[in-house]
C-alpha positions in Angstrom: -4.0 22.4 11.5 -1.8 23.3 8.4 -0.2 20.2 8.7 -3.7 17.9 8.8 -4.8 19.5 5.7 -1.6 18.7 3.8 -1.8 15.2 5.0 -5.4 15.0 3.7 -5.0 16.4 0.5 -1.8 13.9 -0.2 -4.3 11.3 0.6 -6.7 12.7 -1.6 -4.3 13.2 -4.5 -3.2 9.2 -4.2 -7.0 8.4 -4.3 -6.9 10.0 -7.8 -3.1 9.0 -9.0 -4.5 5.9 -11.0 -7.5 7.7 -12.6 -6.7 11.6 -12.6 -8.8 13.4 -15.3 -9.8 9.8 -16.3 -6.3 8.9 -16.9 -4.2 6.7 -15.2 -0.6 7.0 -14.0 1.6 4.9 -13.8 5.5 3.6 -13.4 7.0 1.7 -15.9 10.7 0.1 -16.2 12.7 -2.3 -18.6 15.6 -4.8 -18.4 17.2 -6.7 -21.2 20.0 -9.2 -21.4 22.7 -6.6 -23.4 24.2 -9.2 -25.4 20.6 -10.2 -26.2 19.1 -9.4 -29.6 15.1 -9.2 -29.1 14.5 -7.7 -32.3 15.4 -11.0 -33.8 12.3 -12.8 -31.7 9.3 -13.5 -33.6 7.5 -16.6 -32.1 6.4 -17.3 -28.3 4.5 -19.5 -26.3 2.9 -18.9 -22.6 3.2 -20.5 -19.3 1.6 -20.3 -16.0 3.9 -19.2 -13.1 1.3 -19.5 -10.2 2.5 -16.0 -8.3 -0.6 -13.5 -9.2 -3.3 -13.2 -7.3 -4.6 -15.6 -8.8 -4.7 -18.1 -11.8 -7.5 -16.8 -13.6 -6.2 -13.3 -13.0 -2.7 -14.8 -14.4 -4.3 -16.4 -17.4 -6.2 -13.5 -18.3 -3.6 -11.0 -18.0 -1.4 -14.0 -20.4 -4.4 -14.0 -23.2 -4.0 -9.7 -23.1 -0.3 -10.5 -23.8 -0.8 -12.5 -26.5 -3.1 -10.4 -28.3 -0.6 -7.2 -28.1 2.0 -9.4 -29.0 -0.2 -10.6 -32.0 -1.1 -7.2 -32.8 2.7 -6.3 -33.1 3.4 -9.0 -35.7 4.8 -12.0 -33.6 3.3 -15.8 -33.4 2.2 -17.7 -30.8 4.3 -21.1 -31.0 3.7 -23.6 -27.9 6.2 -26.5 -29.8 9.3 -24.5 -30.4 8.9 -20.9 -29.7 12.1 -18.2 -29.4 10.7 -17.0 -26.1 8.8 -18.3 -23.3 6.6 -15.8 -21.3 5.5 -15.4 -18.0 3.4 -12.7 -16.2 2.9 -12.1 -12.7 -0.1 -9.4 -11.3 -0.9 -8.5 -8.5 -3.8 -6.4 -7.0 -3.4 -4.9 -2.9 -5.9 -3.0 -1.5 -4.8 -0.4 1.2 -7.1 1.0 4.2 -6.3 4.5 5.3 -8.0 7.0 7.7 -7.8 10.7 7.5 -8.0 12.3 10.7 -10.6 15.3 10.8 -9.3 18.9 12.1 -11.4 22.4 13.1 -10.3 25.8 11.4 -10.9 29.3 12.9 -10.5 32.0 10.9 -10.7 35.6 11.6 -13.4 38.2 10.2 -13.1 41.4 9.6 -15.7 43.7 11.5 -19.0 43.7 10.2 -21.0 46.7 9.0 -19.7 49.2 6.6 -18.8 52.1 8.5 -14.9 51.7 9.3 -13.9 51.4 12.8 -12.9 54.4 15.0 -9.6 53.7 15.8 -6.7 50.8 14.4 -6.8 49.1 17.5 -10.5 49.1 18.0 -11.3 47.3 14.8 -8.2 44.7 15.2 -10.0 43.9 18.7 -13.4 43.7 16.9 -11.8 41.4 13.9 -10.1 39.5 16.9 -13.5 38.5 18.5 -15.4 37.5 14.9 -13.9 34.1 13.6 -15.7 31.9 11.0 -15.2 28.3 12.3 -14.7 25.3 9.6 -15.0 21.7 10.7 -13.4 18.4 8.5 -14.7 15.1 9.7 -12.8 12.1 9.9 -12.9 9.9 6.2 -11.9 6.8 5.8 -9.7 6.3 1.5 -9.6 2.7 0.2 -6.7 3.0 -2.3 -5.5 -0.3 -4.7 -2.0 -0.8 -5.4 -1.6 -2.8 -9.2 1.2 -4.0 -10.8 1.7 -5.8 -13.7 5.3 -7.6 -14.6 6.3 -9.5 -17.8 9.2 -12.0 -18.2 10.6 -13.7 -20.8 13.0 -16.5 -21.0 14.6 -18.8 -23.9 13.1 -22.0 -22.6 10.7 -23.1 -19.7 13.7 -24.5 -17.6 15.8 -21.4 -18.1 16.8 -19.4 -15.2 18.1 -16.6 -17.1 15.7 -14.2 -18.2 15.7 -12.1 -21.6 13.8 -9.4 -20.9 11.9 -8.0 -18.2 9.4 -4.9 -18.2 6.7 -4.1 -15.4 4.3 -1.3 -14.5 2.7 -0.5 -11.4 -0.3 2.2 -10.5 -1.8 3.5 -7.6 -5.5 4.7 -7.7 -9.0 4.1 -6.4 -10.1 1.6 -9.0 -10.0 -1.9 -6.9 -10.6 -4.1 -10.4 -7.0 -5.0 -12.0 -8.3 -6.1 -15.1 -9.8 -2.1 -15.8 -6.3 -1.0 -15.9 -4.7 -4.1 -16.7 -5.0 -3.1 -20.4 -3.1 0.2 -20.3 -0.3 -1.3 -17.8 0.2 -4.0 -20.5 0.6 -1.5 -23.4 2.7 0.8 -21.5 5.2 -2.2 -20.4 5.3 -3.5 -24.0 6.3 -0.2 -25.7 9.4 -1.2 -24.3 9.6 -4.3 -26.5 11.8 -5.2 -28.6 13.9 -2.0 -27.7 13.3 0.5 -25.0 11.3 3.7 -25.9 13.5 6.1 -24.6 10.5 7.5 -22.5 10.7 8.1 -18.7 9.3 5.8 -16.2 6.3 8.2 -15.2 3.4 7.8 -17.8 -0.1 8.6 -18.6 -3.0 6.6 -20.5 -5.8 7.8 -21.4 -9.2 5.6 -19.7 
C-alpha cells in the first residue's frame, strides 16, 4: 500500500513540476564554440528549420526570439547578418494511470474509560480499523522543450552556440511557457550565467 501511495504522489508532484506555486521549472543548458567570441555578435537573421511541431509553432517561437534578442540590444539583419538562428520546439503529451489502493488503519478503543487489562484493549484496538479507499485517476502530463541554434551562415554545419530548456507540467499549450523557456535559455547568451541547470520563473 506504502508503495502505491509513493507512486501516486510522484505522479502528482510531475503534474505540478511545470506550474508549482504558479511557477514553472524547468532545465536549462548551454554550449558554445570555445574559440568563439559571441560577445562580438550584434546582428542576426532567422530561418525556418521545419523540426517543431509545427511551422506556425516554429515561426512563433522565431518572432519571441527576435523580440528578446531586440530587447537585448542586437539587430535583426536578413542580408548579411553575424549569426543565423534556428529554433526547434516541441510539445508531447504523456497519458498516465494511477492505480487506486485501500488503507486500513487501526483505532484505538472507543469510549473513555480505559480498558481493563493491556491485552484486552490491544484486542479491542485490533478489531476497530478506519478503512480509506483511493480510486483509480487517470494524469495527462505535457513534456516542452524549447532549443536555440545558431550558426555563421545558412549552409554552415557548424554551430556557434547552442542553449535549450525543457519543462514538465500539466499545462498542454507550449506557447504559455514558451516565453519563460526562451528567457531562461537566453540568459545564457552571449556568455553563460554561471547558474545551475534547474530553474524557476515566475507565471
Amino acid at each position: 500500500m506504502k508503495r502505491k501511495a509513493r507512486f501516486a504522489v510522484a505522479l502528482i508532484l510531475i503534474l505540478g513540476a511545470g506550474c508549482v506555486g504558479k511557477r514553472i521549472l524547468m532545465n536549462v543548458n548551454s554550449y558554445s564554440q570555445p574559440d568563439y567570441d559571441l560577445r562580438t555578435v550584434r546582428t542576426f537573421k532567422m530561418v525556418i528549420l521545419g523540426l517543431s511541431t509545427n511551422e506556425l509553432m516554429e515561426q512563433t517561437l522565431l518572432a519571441m526570439v527576435r523580440d528578446s534578442l531586440e530587447s537585448m540590444g542586437m539587430q535583426y539583419n536578413a542580408d548579411s547578418p553575424d549569426v543565423v538562428i534556428g529554433i526547434v520546439g516541441k510539445l508531447e503529451s504523456h497519458h498516465e494511470n494511477i492505480p487506486g489502493y485501500t488503507a486500513h488503519t487501526s483505532q484505538p478503543p472507543s469510549g473513555t474509560s480505559p480498558p481493563k487489562g493491556f491485552w484486552e484493549g490491544f484486542a479491542q484496538g485490533l478489531s476497530s480499523t478506519q478503512t480509506t479507499t483511493v480510486h483509480d485517476r487517470a494524469i495527462d502530463t505535457y513534456y516542452r522543450a524549447i532549443t536555440i541554434g545558431m550558426a555563421e551562415s545558412d549552409t554552415s554545419s557548424q554551430l556557434l552556440w547552442l542553449g535549450s530548456a525543457e519543462s514538465w507540467g500539466s499545462t498542454g499549450d507550449l506557447m504559455i511557457v514558451a516565453p519563460h523557456l526562451i528567457n531562461g535559455i537566453l540568459s545564457e547568451f552571449p556568455v553563460r550565467s554561471g547558474k545551475g541547470p534547474k530553474r524557476s520563473a515566475k507565471m
